[in-house]
N, C-alpha and C positions, 0 to 999 in steps of 0.2 A: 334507830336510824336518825341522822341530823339531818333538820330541815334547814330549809334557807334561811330563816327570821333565826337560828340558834348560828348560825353562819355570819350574817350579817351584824349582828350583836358583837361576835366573837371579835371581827372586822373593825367596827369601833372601837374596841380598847385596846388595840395595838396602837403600838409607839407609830408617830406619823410616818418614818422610814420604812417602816415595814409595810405600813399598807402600799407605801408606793412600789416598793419592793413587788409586792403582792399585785398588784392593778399591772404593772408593767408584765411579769412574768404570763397572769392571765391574758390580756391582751396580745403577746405574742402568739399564746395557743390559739386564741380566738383566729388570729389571721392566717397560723397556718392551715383551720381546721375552710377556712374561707379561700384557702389556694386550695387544698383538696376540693373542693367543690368545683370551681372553674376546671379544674384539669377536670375532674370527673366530666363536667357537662360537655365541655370540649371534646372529650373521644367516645362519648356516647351520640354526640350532635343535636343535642339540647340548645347550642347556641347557634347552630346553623342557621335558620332564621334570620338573628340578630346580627348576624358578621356578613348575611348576602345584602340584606338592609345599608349593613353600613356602608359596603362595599360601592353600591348602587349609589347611593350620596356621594358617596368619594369622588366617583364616575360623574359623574354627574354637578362636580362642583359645587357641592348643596353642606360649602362646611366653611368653618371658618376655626383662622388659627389660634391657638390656645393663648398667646400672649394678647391676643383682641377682645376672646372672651373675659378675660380676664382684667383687662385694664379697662374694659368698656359696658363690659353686664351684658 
């Protein structure tokens, strides 16, 4: 079996194209495997909680809009 430290090695001596190559194709798997998740918590109601939360805020006026976060901290 290959472990990580024979992986990462491997990782270094690739031409610099290819690791980005490599970083870029990982990183897609990474976030589709990060939308499975959400949909999963979503129709299980794992976020139920956190969306009546926000919901409540919303209602509630208790928010502010992203270009103020943003421009203001």
């Amino acid at each position: 079996m290959i472990t990580s430290r024979e992986i990462e090695k491997a990782i270094h001596q690739l031409p610099k194209e290819e690791k980005w190559d490599l970083l870029h194709r990982f990183s897609e798997g990474l976030w589709e495997d990060w939308d499975r998740q959400i949909a999963e918590d979503l129709s299980t109601g794992k976020l139920d909680g956190i969306l009546a939360e926000v919901r409540s805020d919303i209602a509630a006026g208790n928010t502010r809009s992203l270009d103020e976060v943003l421009n203001h901290g």
